[in-house]
N, C-alpha and C positions, 0 to 999 in steps of 0.2 A: 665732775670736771667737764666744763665746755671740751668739743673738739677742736681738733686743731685745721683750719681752714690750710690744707696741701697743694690748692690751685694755687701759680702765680698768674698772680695782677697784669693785664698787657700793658702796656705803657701807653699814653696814648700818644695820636700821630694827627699831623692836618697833612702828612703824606698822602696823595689821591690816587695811589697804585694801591699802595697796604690798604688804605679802607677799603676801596671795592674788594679786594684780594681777601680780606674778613670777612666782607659783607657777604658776597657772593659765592668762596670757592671754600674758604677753611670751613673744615669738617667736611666736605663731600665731595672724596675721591672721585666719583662721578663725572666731577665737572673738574676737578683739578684734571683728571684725565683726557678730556676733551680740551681743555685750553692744554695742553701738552701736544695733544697733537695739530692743534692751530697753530700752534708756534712754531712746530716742525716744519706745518708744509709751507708757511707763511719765509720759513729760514730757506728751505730748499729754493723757491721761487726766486728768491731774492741772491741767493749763492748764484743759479744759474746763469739769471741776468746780469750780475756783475762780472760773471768771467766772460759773458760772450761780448759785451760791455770792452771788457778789457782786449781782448782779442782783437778789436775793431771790427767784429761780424755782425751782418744784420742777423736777424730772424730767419729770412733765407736762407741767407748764406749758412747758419748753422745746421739748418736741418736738410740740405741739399750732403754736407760732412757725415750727418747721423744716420741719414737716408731713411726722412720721416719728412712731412709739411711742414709749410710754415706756421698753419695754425696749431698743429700739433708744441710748436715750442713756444707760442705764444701763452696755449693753454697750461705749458708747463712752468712759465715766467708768473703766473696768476696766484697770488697767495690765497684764495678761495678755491685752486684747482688741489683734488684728494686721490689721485687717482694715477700718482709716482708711480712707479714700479721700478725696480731694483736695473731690471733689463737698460732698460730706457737712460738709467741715471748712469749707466755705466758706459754707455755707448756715446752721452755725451761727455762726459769724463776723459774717455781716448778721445773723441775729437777737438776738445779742446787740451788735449796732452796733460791727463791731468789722470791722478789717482782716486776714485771714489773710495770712500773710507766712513765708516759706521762705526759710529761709540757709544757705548751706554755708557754714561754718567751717575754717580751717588746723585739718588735728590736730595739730600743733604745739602751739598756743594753750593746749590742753588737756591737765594733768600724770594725774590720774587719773583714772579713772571714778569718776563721784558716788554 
């Protein structure tokens, strides 16, 4: 008796996130790992900016509140900047009146990277 082929089939896609997302990341954690944390710091940057953003503060102004530089918040606005620290994200959190809050997530939850 032939065996019974137990892979499924992918479906196919002219999706251009899923194909790279195939091409390059499925099967190797590695790099699904590293685009995890792209995303993280790429989300923090982007978090930052928009509540100081929202606040009406310059870059100045916010780190004159943090009592750090301006290029220090600049580099923290930087979605290539890796170099967070928990301290830092907390300090600007109180200064813009806000709670810092950390989740780990099922990857499950999550069908592709954004």
């Amino acid at each position: 008796m032939p065996k019974k082929n137990t892979t499924k089939a992918r479906k196919p896609t002219s999706d251009a996130v899923q194909i790279v997302y195939r091409r390059y990341f499925e099967g190797h954690p590695d790099r699904v790992a590293l685009l995890e944390e792209e995303r993280a710091n790429a989300a923090i940057a982007r978090q930052i900016y928009e509540l100081r953003e929202k606040a009406g503060l310059t870059q100045r102004e916010l780190a004159a509140l943090v009592g750090t530089t301006a290029s220090a918040i600049c580099r923290l606005e930087d979605a290539d900047y890796q170099g967070h620290s928990l301290a830092m994200l907390r300090r600007i959190a109180a200064a813009l009146d806000k709670r810092l809050e950390i989740r780990f997530v099922p990857l499950e939850n999550e069908s592709l990277p954004a």
